[in-house]
Residue frames as qw, qx, qy, qz and C-alpha x, y, z in Angstrom:
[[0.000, 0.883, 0.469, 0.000, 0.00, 0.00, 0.00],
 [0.370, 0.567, -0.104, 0.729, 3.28, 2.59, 0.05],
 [0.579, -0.803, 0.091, -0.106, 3.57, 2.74, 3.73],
 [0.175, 0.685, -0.607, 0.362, 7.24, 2.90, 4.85],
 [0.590, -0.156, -0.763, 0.212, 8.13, 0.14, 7.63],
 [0.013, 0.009, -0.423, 0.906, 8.28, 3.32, 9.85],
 [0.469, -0.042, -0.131, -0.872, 4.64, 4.17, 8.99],
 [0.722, -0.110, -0.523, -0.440, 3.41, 0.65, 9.09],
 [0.363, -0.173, -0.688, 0.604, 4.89, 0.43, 12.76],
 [0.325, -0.087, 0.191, -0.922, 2.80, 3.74, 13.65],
 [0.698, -0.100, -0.448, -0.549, -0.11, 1.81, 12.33],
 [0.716, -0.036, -0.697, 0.023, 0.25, -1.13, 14.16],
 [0.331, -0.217, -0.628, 0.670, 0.78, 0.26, 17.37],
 [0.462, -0.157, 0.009, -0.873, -3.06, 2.25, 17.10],
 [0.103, -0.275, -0.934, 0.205, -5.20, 0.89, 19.27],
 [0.057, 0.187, 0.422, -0.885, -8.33, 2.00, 21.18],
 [0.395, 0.736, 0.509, -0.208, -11.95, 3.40, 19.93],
 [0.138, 0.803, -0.234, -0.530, -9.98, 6.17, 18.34],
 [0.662, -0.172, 0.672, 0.283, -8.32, 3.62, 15.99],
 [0.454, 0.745, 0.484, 0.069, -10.41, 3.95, 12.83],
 [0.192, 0.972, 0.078, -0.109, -9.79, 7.69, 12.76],
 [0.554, -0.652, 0.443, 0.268, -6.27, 7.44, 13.51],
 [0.680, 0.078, 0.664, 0.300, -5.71, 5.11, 10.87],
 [0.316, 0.733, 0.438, 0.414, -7.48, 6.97, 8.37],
 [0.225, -0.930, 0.149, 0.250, -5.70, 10.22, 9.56],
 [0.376, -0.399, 0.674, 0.495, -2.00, 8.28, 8.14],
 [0.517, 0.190, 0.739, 0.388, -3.80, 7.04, 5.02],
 [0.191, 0.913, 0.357, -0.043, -5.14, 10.46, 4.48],
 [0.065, -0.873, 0.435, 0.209, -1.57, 12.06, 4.50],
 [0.535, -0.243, 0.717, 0.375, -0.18, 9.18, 2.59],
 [0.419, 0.676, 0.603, 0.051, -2.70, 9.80, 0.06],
 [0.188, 0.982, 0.013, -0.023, -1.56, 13.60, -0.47],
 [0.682, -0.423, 0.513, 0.304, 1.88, 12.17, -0.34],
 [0.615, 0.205, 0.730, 0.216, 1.07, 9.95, -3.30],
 [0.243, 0.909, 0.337, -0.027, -1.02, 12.69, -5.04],
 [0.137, 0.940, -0.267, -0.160, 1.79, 15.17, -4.96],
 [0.315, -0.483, 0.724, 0.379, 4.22, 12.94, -6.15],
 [0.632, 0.473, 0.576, 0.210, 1.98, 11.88, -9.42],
 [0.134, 0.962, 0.149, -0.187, 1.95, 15.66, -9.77],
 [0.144, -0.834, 0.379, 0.373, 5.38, 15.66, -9.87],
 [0.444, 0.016, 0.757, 0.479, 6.21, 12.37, -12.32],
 [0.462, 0.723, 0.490, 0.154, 3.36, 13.75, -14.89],
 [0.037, -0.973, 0.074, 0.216, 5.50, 17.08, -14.78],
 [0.446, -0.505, 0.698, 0.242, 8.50, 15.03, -15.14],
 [0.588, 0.509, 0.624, 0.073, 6.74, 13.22, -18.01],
 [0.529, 0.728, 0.430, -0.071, 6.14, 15.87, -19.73],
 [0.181, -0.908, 0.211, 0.314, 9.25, 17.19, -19.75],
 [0.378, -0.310, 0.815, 0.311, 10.94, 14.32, -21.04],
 [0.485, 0.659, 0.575, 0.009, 8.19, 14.00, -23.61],
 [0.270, 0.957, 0.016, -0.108, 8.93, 17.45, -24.92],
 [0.306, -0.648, 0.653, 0.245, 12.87, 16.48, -24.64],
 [0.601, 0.041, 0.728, 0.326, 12.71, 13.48, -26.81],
 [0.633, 0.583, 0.494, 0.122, 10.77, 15.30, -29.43],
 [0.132, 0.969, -0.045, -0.205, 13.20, 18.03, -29.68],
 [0.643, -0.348, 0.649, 0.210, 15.84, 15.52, -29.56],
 [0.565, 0.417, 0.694, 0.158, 14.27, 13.38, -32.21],
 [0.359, 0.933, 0.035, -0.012, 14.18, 17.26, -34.63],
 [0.429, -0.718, 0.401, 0.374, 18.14, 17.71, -34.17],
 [0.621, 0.753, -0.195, -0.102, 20.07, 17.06, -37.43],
 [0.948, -0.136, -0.080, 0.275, 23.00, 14.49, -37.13],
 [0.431, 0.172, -0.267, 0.845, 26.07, 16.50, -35.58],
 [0.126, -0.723, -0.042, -0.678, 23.68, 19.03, -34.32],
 [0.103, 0.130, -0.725, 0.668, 23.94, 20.24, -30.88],
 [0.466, -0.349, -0.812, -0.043, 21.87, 18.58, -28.54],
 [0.449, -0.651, -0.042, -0.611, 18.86, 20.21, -26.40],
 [0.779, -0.546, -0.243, -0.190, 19.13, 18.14, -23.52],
 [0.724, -0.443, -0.372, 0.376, 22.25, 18.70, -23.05],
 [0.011, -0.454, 0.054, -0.889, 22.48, 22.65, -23.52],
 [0.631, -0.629, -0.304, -0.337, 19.71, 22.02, -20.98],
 [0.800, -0.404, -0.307, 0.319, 22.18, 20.33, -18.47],
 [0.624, 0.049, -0.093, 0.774, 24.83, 22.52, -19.09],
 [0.187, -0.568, 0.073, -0.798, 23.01, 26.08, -18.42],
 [0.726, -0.619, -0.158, -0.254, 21.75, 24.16, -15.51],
 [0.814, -0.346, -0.014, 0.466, 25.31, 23.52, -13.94],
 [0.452, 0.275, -0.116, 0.841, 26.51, 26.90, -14.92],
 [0.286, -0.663, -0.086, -0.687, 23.66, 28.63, -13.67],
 [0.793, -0.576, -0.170, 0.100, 24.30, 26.13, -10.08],
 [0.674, -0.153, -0.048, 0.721, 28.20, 27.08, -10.19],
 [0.018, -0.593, -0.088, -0.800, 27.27, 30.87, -10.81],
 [0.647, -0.708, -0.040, -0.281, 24.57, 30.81, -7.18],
 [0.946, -0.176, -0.187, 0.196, 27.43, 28.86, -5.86],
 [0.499, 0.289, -0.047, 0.816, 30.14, 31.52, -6.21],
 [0.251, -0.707, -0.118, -0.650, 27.60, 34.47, -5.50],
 [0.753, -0.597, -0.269, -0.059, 27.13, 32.44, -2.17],
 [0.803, -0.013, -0.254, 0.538, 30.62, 31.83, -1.30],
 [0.295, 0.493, -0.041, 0.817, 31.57, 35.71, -1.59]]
């Protein structure tokens, strides 16, 4: 069910009248857990969707989108990185 061992101790150690709610309290925040991590693979999806097909336009020798992508991303991290340092 995508409970952690940690979580599925918590669980196990509800008892009581209150139990029910309890329970359904963790599977209600595992749920929005789940939820915002689809959010993030369909984002992720589509990115990589929109990468291959720009890929897949490139002209044999041409320079490659995905990784001009990487590479402004690791100058723009070693650029904040410097700023910080100073």
């Amino acid at each position: 069910m995508g409970f952690s061992l940690a979580e599925v101790s918590e669980l196990l150690e509800i008892q009581g009248h209150a139990a029910c709610e309890q329970t359904r309290q963790l599977a209600d925040r595992k749920l929005m857990e789940v939820r915002s991590r689809l959010q993030q693979l369909k984002r992720l999806e589509s990115d990589l969707v929109s990468m291959v097909e720009r890929c897949g336009r490139v002209e044999v020798g041409g320079a490659c989108p995905m990784l001009d992508v990487f590479f402004a991303l690791a100058d723009r991290d070693h650029a904040t990185a410097l700023s910080q340092a100073e």
